[in-house]
C-alpha positions in Angstrom: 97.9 123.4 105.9 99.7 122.2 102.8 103.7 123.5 102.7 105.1 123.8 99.2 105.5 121.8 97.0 102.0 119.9 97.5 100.5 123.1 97.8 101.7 124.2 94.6 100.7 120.8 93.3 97.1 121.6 94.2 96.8 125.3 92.8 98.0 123.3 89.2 95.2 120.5 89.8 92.5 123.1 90.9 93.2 125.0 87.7 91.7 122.8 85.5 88.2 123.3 87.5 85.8 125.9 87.2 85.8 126.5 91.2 84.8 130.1 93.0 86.9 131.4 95.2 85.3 130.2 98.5 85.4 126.4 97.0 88.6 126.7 96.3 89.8 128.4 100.1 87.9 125.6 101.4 89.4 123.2 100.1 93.1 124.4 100.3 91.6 124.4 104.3 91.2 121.2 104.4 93.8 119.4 102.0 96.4 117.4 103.5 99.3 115.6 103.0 99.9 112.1 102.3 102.3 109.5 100.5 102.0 107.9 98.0 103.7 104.1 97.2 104.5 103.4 93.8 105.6 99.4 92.4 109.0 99.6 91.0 110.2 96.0 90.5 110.4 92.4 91.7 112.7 92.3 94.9 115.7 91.0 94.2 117.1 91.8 98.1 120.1 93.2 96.8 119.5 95.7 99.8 118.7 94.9 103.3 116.2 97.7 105.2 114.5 98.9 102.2 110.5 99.6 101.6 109.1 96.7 100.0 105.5 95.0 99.4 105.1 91.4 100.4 108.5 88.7 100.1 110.7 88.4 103.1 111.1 91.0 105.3 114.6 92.3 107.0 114.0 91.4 110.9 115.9 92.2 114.0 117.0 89.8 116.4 113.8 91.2 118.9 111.4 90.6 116.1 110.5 87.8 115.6 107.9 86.5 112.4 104.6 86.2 114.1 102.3 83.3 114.4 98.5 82.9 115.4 97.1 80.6 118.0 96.8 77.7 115.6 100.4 77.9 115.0 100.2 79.5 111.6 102.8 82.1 110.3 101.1 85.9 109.5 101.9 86.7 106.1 104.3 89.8 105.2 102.7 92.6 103.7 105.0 95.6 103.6 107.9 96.7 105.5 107.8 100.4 105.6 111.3 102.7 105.2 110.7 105.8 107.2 113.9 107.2 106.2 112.6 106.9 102.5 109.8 108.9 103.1 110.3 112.0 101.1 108.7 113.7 104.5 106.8 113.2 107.4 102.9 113.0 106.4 102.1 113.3 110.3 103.9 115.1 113.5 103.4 112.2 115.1 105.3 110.0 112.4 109.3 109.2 112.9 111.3 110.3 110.7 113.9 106.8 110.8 113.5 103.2 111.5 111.3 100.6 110.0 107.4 99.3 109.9 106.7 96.0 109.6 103.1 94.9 108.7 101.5 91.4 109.0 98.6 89.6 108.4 96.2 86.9 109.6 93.1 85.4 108.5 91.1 88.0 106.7 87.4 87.0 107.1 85.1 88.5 108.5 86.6 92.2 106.3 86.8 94.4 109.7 88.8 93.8 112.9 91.2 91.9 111.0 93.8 89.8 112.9 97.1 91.0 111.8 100.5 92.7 113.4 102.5 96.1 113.0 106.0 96.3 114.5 108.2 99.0 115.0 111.8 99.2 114.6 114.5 102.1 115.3 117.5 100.1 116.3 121.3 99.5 114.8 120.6 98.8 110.7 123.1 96.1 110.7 121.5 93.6 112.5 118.5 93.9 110.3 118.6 90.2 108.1 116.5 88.2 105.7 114.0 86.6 107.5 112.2 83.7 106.2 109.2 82.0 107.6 109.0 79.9 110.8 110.0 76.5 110.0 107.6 73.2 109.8 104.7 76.3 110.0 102.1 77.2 107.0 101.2 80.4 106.0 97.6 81.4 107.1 95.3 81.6 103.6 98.8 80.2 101.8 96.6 79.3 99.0 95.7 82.9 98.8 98.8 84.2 99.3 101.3 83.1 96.7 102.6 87.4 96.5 105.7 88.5 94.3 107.6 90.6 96.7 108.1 94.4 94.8 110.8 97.2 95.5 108.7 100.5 96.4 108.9 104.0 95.8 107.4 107.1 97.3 105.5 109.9 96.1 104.0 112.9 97.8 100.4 113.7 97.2 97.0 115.8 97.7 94.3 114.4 99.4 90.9 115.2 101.3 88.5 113.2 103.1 85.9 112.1 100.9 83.3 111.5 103.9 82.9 115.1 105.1 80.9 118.5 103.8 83.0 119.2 101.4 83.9 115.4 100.0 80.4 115.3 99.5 80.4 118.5 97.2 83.3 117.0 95.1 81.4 113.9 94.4 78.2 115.2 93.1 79.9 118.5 91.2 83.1 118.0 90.4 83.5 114.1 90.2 87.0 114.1 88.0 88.3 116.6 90.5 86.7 114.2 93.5 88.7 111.2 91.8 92.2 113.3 92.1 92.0 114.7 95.3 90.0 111.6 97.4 90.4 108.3 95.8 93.6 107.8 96.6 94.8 104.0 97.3 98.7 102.2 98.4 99.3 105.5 100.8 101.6 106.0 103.7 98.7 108.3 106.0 96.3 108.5 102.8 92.3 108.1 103.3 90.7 105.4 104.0 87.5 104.4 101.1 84.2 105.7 102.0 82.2 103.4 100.3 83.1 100.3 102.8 81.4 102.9 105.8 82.6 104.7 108.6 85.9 102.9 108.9 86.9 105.3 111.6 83.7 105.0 113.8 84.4 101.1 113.7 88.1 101.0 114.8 87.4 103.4 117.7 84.3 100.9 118.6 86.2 98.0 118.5 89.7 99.1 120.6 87.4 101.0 123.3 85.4 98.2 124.9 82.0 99.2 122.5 83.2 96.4 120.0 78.9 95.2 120.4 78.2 98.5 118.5 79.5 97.7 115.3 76.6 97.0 113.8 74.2 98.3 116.4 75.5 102.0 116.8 72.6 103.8 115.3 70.3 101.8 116.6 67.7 102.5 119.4 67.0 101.0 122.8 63.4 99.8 122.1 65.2 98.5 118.8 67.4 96.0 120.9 64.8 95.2 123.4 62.4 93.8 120.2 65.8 92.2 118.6 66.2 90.9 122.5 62.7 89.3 122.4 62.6 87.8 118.7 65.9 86.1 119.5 64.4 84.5 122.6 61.4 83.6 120.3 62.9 81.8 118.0 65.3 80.1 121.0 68.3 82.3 119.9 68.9 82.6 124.3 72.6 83.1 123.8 72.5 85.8 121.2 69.6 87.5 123.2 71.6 87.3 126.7 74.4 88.9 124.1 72.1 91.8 123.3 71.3 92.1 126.6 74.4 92.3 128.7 76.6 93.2 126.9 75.1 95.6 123.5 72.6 96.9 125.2 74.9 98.9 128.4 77.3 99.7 125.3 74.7 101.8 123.8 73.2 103.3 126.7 77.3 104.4 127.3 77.6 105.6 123.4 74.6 107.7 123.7 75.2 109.2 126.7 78.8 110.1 125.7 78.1 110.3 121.6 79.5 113.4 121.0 82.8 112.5 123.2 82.8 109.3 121.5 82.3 111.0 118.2 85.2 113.3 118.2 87.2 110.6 119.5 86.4 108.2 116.8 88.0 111.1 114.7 91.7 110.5 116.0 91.7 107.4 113.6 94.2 107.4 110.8 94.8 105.3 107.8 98.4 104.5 108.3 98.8 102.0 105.4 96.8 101.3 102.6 97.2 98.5 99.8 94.9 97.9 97.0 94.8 95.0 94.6 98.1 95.0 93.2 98.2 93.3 89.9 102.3 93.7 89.9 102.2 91.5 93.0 99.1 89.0 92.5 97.2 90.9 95.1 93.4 90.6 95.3 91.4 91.5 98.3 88.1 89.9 97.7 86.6 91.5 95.0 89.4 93.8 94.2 89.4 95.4 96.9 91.7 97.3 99.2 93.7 96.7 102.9 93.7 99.2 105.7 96.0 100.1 108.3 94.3 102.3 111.2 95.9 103.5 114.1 95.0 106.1 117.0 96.6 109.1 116.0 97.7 109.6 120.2 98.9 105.7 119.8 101.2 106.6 117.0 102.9 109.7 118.6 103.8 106.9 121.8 105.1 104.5 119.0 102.1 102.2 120.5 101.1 99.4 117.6 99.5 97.1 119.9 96.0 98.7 119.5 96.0 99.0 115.8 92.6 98.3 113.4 93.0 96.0 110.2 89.8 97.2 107.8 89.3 95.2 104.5 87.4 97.9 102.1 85.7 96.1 99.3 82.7 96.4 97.0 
């Protein structure tokens, strides 16, 4: 349930809308809260500790920049100001210390490698950090960001892929685009159009990662797939389908309603679109998503997070 102001915010948007009153309880049911990030200017790091997109970010001695297997350096996305927040978004949330956000290579555009570390200690030993020495950056060629100063904003928002999403978008599609397409949030939406975002992050960090493509499929669906692969002498993706997709779906079905409500713990906890003001471009334009279980979050646990690349 939305506290004032944002709930006030919402009455003022909905009254533009020709809504009746049980569209209108429904949504104010079902709005939530979320925040909002907003570009200011180029970084100048006049200030050590505060929320910025992309540059250098302010490390503690016990963190240190991270680096994949092939020895090349993540690159900085955002460090994340809780403090700044003009509230909490999410129970679960703290209220102080800092999140820092990397990230690896981002192909294929779900289970992305990247990072999130979580800070709460003594602001002064927080410094400058730049990247490891002698190391490259992974996609540097990619990656040449202007580091930006951020703001925050409160705002509106409800999830586009339920009931009453669904009513938005084929009604009341200007309303839809104020209340659900929201982008660069702190605990905002994630975009419907790139699929069941949530579904996928609880498949991959539960041991059901082979159902990411094969989750709606049948048994006597994976058997065929089983036997055209060994056709066309495709033994190690059918011995894949076999041992290893096929128990997963038995488990999913037998549990799907478990696994189902589960899925629903998942949160965007950072998103960040193309930003022109920072020569940002995910593919084609599109946008970088933070998920984290929601039961994770409260335990400060960010080593089971889900990096989703939403893009058209």
């Amino acid at each position: 349930m939305l506290q004032p102001p944002l709930k006030d915010e919402l009455t003022r948007i909905l009254e533009g809308h020709p809504l009746d009153e049980q569209l209108k309880e429904a949504i104010y049911q079902e709005a939530q809260a979320a925040i909002q990030f907003h570009v200011e200017h180029e970084e100048n790091y006049e200030h050590v500790g505060n929320s910025r997109i992309a540059g250098y970010p302010d490390l503690p001695p016990s963190i240190e920049w991270p680096c994949n297997s092939d020895g090349e350096y993540y690159t900085f996305i955002a460090q994340i100001n809780l403090g700044e927040l003009p509230f909490s978004p999410f129970e679960g949330l703290p209220h102080q210390g800092i999140l820092y956000f990397f990230l690896g290579l981002d192909e294929p555009a779900y289970d992305i490698d990247h990072k999130i570390f979580y800070y709460n200690g003594d602001s002064s030993a927080l410094e400058k950090t730049l990247p490891p020495t002698g190391k490259v950056e992974v996609c540097a060629e990619d990656r040449d960001f202007t580091s930006c100063a951020i703001s925050f904003q409160p705002i509106v928002t409800i999830r586009s892929e339920s009931e009453l999403g669904d009513i938005l978008v084929d009604e009341y599609e200007e309303l839809y685009e104020l209340v659900c397409e929201h982008s660069d949030t702190v605990w905002g939406q994630h975009q419907s159009f790139a699929g069941n975002t949530l579904r996928d992050a609880y498949l991959c960090r539960n041991g059901l990662e082979g159902l990411l493509f094969n989750w709606h499929k049948s048994e006597s669906q994976i058997h065929k797939e089983v036997e055209q692969a060994m056709h066309r002498g495709s033994t190690e993706y059918a011995e894949h389908l076999r041992s290893e997709v096929l128990p997963q779906l038995q488990e999913y079905q037998t549990n799907k309603e478990q696994h189902d409500k589960a899925s629903e713990n998942w949160h965007v906890l950072l998103s960040v679109s193309s930003l022109d003001e920072v020569g940002m471009c995910w593919w084609d334009a599109g946008y970088l998503e933070f998920l984290i279980d929601q039961r994770d979050l409260k335990n400060l646990d960010f080593s089971k997070t889900y990096v989703n690349l939403a893009t058209s």
